[in-house]
Legacy VTK file of the C-alpha trace (Angstrom):
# vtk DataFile Version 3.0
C-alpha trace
ASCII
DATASET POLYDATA
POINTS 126 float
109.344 64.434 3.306
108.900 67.577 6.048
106.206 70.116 5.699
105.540 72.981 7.605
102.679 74.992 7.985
99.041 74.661 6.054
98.312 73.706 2.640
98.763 74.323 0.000
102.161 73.490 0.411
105.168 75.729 -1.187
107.000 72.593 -2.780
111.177 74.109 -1.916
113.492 71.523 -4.019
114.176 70.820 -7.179
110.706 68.783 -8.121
108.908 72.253 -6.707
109.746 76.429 -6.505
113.255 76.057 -8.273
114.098 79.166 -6.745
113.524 77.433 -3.147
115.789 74.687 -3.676
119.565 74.818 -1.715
120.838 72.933 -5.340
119.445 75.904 -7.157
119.880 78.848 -4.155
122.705 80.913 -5.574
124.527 83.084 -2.841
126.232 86.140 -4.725
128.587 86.858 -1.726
130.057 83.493 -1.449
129.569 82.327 -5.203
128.027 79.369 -5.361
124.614 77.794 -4.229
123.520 76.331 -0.814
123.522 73.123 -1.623
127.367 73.453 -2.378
128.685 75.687 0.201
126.690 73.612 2.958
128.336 70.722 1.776
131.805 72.186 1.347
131.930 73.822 4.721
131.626 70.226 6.084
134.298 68.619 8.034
134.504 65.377 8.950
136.462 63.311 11.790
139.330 61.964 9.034
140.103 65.773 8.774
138.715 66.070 5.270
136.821 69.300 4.037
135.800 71.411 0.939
134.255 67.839 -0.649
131.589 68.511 -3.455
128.037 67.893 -2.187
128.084 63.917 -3.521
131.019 63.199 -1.380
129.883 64.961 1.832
125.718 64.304 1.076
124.930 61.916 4.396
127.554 62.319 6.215
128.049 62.869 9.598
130.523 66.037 10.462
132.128 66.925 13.598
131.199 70.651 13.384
127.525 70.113 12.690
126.404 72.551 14.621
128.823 75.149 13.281
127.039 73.884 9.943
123.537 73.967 10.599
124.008 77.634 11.819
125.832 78.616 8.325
123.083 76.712 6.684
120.432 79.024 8.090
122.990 82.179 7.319
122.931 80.922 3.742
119.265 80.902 3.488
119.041 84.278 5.191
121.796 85.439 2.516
120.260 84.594 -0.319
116.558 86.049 0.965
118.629 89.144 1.765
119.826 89.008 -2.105
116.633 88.490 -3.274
114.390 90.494 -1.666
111.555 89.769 -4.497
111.388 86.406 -2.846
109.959 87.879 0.265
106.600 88.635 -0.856
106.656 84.464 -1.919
107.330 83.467 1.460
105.232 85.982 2.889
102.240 85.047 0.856
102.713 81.007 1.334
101.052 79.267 3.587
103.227 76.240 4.413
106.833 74.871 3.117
107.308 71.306 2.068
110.575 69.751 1.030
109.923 66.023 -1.158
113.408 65.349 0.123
113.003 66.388 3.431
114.482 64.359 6.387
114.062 65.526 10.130
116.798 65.523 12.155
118.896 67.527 9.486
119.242 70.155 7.663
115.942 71.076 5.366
115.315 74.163 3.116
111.379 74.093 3.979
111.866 74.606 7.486
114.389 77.539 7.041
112.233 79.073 4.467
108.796 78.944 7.538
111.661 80.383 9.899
112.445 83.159 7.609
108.952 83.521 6.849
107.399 84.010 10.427
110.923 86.653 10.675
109.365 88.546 7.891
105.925 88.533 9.928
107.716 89.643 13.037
109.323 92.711 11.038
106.433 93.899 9.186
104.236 93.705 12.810
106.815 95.444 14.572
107.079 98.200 11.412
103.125 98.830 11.715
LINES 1 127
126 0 1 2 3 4 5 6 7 8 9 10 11 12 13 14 15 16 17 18 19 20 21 22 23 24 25 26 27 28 29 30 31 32 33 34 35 36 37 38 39 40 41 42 43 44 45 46 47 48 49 50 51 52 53 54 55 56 57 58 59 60 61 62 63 64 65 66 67 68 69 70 71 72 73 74 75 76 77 78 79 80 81 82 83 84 85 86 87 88 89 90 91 92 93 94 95 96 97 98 99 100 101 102 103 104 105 106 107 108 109 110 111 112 113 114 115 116 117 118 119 120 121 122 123 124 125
């Protein structure tokens, strides 16, 4: 599990804020949801890409860090798509993410960076 922030805790994944979680995330522009399009974008050392998320889930690729960026470009996409969803983040205190591991990728902690982005903007607009 990873939290971020203060409780109460914002529960992003599918046993919390459905709307929060990458498997439920749709991204209009690329047409299909987070969870799937992370996964997909993977490519791994045998040369292998495009996999549905069961088959790429866990694995390691050799452009992670090409994927952790378009991870946080998803998340920004879909915020961007759904600007309702703004006032949520805004308004929540902390993230947490049941599924959660550190040391990858983790909707709760690019929902608190989008979050303290939204701060920054509505400061600067003051």
């Amino acid at each position: 599990m990873v939290s971020v922030g203060a409780a109460p805790f914002l529960e992003c994944s599918s046993k919390g804020d459905k709307r929060f979680s990458a498997f439920f995330a749709y991204v209009k522009r690329y047409g299909g949801t987070i969870e799937n399009l992370y996964q997909a974008s993977k490519v791994f050392e045998c040369g292998a890409t495009g996999l549905d998320w069961r088959a790429a889930k866990g694995r390691a690729a050799v452009n992670a860090e090409w994927c952790a960026s378009y991870y946080a470009h998803l998340w920004d996409q879909y915020i961007w798509e759904n600007p309702e969803l703004a006032s949520v983040l805004s308004s929540a205190t902390g993230f947490s993410d049941v599924f959660g591991q550190h040391g990858r990728q983790c909707q709760a902690l690019e929902l608190w960076r989008i979050k303290l982005r939204i701060g920054q903007d509505n400061a600067t607009n003051l």
